[in-house]
C-alpha positions as protocol buffer text, in pm:
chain_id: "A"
residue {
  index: 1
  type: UNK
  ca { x: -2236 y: 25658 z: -2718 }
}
residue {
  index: 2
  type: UNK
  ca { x: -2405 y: 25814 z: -2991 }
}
residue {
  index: 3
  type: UNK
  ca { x: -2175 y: 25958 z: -3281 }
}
residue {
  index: 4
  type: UNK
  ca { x: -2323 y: 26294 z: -3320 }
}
residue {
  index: 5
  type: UNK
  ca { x: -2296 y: 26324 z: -2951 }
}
residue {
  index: 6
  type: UNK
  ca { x: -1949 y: 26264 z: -2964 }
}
residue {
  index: 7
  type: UNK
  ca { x: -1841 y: 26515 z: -3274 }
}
residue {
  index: 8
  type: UNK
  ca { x: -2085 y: 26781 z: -3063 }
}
residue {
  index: 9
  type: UNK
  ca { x: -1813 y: 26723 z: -2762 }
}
residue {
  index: 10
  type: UNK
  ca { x: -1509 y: 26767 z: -2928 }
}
residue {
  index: 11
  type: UNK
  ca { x: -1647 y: 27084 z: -3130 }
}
residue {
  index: 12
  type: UNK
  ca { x: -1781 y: 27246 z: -2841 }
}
residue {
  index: 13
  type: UNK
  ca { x: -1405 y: 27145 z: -2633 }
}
residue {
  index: 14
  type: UNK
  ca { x: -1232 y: 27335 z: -2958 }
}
residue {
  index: 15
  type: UNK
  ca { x: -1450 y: 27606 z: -3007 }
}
residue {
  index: 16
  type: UNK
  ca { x: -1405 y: 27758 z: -2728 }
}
residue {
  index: 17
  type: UNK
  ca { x: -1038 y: 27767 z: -2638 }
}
residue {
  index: 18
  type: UNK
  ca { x: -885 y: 28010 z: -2888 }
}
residue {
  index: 19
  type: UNK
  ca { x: -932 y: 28372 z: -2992 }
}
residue {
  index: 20
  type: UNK
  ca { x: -751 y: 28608 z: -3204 }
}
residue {
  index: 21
  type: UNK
  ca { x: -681 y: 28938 z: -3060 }
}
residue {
  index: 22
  type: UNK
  ca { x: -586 y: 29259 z: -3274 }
}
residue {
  index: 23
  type: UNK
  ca { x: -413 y: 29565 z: -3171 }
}
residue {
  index: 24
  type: UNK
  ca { x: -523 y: 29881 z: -3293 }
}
residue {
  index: 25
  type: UNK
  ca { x: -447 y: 30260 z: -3238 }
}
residue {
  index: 26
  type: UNK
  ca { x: -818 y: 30458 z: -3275 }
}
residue {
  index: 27
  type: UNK
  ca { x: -820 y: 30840 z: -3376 }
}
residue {
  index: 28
  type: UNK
  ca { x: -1110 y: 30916 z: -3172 }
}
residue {
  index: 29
  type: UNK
  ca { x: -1050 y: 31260 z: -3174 }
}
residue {
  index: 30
  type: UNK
  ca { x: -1118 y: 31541 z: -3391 }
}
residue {
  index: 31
  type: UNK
  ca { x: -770 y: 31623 z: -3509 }
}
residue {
  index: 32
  type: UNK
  ca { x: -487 y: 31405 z: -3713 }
}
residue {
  index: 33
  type: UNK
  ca { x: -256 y: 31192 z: -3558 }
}
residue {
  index: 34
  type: UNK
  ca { x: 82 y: 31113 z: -3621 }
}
residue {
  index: 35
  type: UNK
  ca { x: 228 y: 30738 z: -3554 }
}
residue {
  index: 36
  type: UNK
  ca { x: 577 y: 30587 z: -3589 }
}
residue {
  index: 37
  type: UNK
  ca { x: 698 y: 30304 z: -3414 }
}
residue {
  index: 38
  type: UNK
  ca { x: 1046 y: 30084 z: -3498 }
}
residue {
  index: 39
  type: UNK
  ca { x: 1073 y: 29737 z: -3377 }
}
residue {
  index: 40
  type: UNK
  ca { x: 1383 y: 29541 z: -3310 }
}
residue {
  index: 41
  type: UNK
  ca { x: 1252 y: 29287 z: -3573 }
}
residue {
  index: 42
  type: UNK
  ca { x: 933 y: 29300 z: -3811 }
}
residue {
  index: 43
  type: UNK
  ca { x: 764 y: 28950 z: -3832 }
}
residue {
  index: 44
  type: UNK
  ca { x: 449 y: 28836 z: -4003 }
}
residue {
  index: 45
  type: UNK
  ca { x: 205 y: 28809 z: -3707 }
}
residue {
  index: 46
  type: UNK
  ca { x: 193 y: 28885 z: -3342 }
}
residue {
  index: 47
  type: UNK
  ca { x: 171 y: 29264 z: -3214 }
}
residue {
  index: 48
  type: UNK
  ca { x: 381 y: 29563 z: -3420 }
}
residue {
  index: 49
  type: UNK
  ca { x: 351 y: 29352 z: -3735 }
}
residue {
  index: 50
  type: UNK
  ca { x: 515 y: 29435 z: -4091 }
}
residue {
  index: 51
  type: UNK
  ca { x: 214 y: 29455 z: -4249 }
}
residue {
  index: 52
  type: UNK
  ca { x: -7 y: 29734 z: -4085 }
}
residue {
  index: 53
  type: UNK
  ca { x: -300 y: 29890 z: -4244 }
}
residue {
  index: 54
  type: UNK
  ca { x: -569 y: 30128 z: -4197 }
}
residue {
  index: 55
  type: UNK
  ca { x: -887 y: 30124 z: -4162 }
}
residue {
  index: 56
  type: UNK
  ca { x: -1186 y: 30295 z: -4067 }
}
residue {
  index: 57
  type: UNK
  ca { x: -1337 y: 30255 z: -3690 }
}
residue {
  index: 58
  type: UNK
  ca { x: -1569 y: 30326 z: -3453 }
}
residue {
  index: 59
  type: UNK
  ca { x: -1499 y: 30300 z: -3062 }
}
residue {
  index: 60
  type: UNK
  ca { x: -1772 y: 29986 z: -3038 }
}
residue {
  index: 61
  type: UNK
  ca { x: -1558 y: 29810 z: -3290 }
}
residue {
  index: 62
  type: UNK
  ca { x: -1755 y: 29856 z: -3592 }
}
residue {
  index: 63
  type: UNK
  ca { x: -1492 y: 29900 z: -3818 }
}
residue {
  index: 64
  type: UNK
  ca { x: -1503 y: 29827 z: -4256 }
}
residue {
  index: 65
  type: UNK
  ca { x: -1346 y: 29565 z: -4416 }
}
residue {
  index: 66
  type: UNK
  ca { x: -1160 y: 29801 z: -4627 }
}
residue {
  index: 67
  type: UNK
  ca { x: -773 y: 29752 z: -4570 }
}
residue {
  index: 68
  type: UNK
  ca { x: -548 y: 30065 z: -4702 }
}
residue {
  index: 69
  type: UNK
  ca { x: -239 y: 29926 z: -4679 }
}
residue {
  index: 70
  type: UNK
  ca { x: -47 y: 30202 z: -4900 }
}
residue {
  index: 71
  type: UNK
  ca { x: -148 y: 30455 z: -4645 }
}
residue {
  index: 72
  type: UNK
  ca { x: 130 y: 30345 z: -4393 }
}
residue {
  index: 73
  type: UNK
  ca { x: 520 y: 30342 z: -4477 }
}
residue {
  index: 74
  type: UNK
  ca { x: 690 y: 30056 z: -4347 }
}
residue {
  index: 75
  type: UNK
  ca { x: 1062 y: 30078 z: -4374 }
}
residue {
  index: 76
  type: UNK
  ca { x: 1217 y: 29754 z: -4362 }
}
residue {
  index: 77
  type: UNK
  ca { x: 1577 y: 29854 z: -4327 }
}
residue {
  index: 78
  type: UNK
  ca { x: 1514 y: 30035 z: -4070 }
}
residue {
  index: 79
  type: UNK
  ca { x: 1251 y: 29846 z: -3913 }
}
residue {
  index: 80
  type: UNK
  ca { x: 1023 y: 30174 z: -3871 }
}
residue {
  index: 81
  type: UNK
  ca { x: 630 y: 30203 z: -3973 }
}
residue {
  index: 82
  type: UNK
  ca { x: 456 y: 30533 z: -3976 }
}
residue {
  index: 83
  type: UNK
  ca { x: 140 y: 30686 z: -4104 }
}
residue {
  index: 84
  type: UNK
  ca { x: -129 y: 30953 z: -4039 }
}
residue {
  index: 85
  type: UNK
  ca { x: -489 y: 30882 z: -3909 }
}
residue {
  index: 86
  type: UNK
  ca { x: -755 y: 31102 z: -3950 }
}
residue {
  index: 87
  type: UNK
  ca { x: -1090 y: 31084 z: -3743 }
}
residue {
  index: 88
  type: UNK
  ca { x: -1251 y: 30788 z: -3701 }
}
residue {
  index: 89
  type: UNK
  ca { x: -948 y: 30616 z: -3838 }
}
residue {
  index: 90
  type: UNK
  ca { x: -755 y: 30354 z: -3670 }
}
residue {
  index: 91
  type: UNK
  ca { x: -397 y: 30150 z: -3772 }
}
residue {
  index: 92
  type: UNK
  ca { x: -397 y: 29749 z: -3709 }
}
residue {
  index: 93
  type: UNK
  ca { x: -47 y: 29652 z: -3625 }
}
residue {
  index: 94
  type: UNK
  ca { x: -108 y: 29300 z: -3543 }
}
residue {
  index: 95
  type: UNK
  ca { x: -289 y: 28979 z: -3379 }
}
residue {
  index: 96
  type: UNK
  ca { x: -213 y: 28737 z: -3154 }
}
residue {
  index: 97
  type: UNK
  ca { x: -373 y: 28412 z: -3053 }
}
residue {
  index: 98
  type: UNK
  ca { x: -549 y: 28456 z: -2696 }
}
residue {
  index: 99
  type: UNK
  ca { x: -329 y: 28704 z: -2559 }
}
residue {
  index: 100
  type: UNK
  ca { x: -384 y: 28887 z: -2237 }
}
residue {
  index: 101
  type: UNK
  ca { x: -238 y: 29209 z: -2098 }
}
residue {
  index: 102
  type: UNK
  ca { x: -218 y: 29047 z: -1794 }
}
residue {
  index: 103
  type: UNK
  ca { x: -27 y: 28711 z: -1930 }
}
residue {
  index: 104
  type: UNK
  ca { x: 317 y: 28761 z: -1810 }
}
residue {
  index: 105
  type: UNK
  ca { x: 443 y: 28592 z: -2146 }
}
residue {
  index: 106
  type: UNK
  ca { x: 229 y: 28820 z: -2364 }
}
residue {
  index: 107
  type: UNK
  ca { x: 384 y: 29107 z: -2193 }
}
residue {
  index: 108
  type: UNK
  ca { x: 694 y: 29029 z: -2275 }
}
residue {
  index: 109
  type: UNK
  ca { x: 623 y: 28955 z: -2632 }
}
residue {
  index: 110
  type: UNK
  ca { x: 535 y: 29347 z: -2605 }
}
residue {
  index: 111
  type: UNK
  ca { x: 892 y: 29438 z: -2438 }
}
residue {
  index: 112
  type: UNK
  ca { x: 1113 y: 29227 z: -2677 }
}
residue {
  index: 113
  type: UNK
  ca { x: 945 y: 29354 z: -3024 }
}
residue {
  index: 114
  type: UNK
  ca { x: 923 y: 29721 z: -2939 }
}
residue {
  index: 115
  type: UNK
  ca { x: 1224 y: 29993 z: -2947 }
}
residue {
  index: 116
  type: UNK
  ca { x: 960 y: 30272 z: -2967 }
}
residue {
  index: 117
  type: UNK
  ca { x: 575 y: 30375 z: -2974 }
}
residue {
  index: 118
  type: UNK
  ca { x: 543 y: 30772 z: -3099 }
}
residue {
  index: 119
  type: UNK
  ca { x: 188 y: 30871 z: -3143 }
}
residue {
  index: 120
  type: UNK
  ca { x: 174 y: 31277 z: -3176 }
}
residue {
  index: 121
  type: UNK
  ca { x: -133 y: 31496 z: -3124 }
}
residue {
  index: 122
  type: UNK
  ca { x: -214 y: 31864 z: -3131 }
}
residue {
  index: 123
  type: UNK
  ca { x: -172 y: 31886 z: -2815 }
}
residue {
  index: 124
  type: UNK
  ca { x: 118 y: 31652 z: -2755 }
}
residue {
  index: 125
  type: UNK
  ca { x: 341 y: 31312 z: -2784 }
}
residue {
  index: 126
  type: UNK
  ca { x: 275 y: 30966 z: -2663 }
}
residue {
  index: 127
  type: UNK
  ca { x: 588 y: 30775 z: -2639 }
}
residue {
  index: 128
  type: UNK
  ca { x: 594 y: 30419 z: -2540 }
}
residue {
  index: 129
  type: UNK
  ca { x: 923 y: 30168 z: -2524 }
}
residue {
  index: 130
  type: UNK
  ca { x: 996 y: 29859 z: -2357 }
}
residue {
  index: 131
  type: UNK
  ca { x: 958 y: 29973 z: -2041 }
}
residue {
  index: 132
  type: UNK
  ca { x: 607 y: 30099 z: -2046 }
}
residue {
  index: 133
  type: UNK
  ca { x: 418 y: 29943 z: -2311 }
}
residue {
  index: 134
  type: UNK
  ca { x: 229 y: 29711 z: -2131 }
}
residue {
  index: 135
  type: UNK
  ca { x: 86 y: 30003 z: -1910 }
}
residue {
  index: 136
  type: UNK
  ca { x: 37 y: 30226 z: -2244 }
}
residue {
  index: 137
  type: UNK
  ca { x: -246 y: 29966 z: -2392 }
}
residue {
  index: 138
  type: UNK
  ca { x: -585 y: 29893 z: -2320 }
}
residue {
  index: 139
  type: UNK
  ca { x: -805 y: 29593 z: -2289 }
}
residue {
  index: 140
  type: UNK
  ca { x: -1118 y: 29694 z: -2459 }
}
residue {
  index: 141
  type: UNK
  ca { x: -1251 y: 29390 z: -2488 }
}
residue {
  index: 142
  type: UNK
  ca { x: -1080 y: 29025 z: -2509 }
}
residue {
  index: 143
  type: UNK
  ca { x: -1058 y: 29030 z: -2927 }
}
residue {
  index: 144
  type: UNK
  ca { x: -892 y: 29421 z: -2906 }
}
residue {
  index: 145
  type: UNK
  ca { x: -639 y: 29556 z: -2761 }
}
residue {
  index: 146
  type: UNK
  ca { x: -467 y: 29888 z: -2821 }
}
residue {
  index: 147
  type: UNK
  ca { x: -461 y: 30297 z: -2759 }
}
residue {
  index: 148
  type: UNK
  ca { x: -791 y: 30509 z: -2845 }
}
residue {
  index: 149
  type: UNK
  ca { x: -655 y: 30883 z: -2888 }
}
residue {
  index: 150
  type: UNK
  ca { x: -920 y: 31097 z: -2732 }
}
């Protein structure tokens, strides 16, 4: 068998297992937001990360490659992050590799890293724990997950 043919196989058979998905929260709206969440432990990847940032983005995803990163408090004693989005701004607090909503162990990634979601509005709180997180996120597409505030 032909060499090339060979390193084309085993490419193609890694290329197409693995994705990263990231988790945002999208201020789609026209007012400010408010977010704070607290995690029972901050690690360095996987959802409700200790290193969120900012960053501006549209709801198809077009979002810039500038990071503000001093924008968002993270308190490490406490193991709380919070922060302020304007319009068209949204918070990335994490990636995973190929996670699914629907993958019973991704879910309970989700359960056992949360102690609380608070997102406020004008108009009103979001609050999200352990116990309803999984329903409180959205599949947009397979490389984001998260909450768009409308």
């Amino acid at each position: 068998m032909n060499k090339t043919l060979i390193y084309i196989i085993i490419i193609l058979t890694f290329s197409g297992c693995s994705y990263i998905t990231d988790f945002y929260i999208i201020n789609s709206s026209d007012q400010n937001i408010s977010i704070e969440y607290k995690v029972k432990d901050f690690e360095l990847s996987g959802p409700f990360v200790s290193t969120p940032y900012l960053t501006k983005m549209s709801r198809g995803f077009e979002y810039s490659s500038d990071r503000n990163y001093d924008s968002v408090v993270v308190d490490s004693i406490n193991k709380k992050v919070s922060c302020k989005l304007e319009k068209g701004q949204s918070l990335w607090f994490g990636d995973d590799l190929n996670f699914s909503i629907k993958n019973l162990q991704d879910q309970q990634k989700l359960k056992d890293k949360i102690v609380y979601l608070k997102i406020s509005i004008e108009h009103g709180v979001l609050m999200a724990n352990e116990s309803n997180i999984v329903s409180s996120l959205t599949t947009f597409d397979r490389q984001h997950v998260g909450i768009e505030v409308e």
